[in-house]
Structure formats: structure tokens, C-alpha cells
C-alpha positions as CSV (number, residue, x, y, z in Angstrom):
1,X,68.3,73.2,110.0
2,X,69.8,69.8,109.9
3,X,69.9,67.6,106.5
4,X,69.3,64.4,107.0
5,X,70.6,61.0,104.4
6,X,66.9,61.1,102.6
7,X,67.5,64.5,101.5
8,X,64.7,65.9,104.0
9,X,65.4,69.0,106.6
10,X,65.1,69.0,110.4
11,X,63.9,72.4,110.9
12,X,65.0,74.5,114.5
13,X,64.1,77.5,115.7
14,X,66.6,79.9,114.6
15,X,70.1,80.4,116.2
16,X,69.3,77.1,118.1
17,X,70.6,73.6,117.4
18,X,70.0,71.0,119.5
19,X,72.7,68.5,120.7
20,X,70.4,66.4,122.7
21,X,69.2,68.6,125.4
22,X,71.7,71.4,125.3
23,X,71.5,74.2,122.6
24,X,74.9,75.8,121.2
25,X,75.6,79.0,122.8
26,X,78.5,81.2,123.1
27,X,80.2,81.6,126.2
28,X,78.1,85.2,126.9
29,X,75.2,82.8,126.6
30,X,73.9,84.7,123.5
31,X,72.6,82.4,120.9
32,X,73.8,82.4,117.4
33,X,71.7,83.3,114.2
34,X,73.8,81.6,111.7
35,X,72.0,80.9,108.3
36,X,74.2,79.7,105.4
37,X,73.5,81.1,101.7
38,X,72.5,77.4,100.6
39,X,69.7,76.6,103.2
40,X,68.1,80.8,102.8
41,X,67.7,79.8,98.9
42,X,66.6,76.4,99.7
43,X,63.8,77.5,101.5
44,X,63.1,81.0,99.7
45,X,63.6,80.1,96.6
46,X,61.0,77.0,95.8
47,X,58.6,79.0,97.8
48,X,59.2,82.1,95.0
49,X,58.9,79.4,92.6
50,X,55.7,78.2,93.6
51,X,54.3,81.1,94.0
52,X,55.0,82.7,90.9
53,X,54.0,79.6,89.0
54,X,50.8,79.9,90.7
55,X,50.4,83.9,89.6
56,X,51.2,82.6,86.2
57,X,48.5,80.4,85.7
58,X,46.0,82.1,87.8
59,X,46.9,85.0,85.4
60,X,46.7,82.1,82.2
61,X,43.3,80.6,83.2
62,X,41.9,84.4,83.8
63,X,43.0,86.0,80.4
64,X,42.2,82.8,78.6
65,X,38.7,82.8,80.5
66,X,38.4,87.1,79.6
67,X,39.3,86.2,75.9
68,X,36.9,83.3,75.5
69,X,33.7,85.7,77.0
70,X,34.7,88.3,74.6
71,X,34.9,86.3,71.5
72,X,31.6,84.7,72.9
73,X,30.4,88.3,73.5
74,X,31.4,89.8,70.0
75,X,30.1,86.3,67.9
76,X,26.6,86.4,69.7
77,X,26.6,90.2,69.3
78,X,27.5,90.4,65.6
79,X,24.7,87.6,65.0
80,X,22.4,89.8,66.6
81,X,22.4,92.3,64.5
């Protein structure tokens, strides 16, 4: 991941950077997995974020939708009678 001067990510597979063509290896050749605290909760945690705001108003608009059919229900039931 590589931040760039707008505030926007560059994105690379992981372990990899690339300087132009050459990636960064060790001298055994093995590549690198080096994530730093910062970039896992910049990506994980507006994801959460999002998602969770989601749930809640899925969960809002469904309850509020469940409680509006059952006042609906019990009004047109109780004039029924």
C-alpha cells in the first residue's frame, strides 16, 4: 500500500512493492508480508463501519416497518369487532 499527497492508496499485492519493475525481496528471495497497524485498521475498520451501519438501519427500517403492520393490524382489528 502506498499513500499518495491526495490522501488516496495505491494498493499492491501483498508482501510486494514495486520500485519500478523490481519488487523488494530479501536476499533468500522470499518476499515480505509486512502490514503496519495503521493501514490493517484503515482498511478494516471503515469496512466494519459500513457494514454495521448498514445492519443498523436494515434492522431500523424492518422493526419500524414490523411495528407499523402491527399497529395497522391491531387498529383495523379492534374496529372490526
Amino acid at each position: 500500500m502506498e499513500w499518495r499527497g491526495d490522501g488516496t492508496c495505491k494498493i499492491y499485492r501483498i508482501g510486494t512493492k514495486i520500485r519500478g519493475n523490481e519488487s523488494m525481496r530479501d536476499d533468500d528471495g522470499v518476499v515480505d508480508v509486512v502490514m503496519r497497524w495503521m493501514d490493517i485498521l484503515v482498511l478494516v475498520f471503515p469496512a466494519a463501519a459500513s457494514f454495521s451501519f448498514v445492519l443498523f438501519v436494515l434492522f431500523f427500517v424492518l422493526s419500524w416497518d414490523v411495528n407499523v403492520l402491527l399497529i395497522c393490524w391491531e387498529v383495523s382489528g379492534t374496529a372490526g369487532r
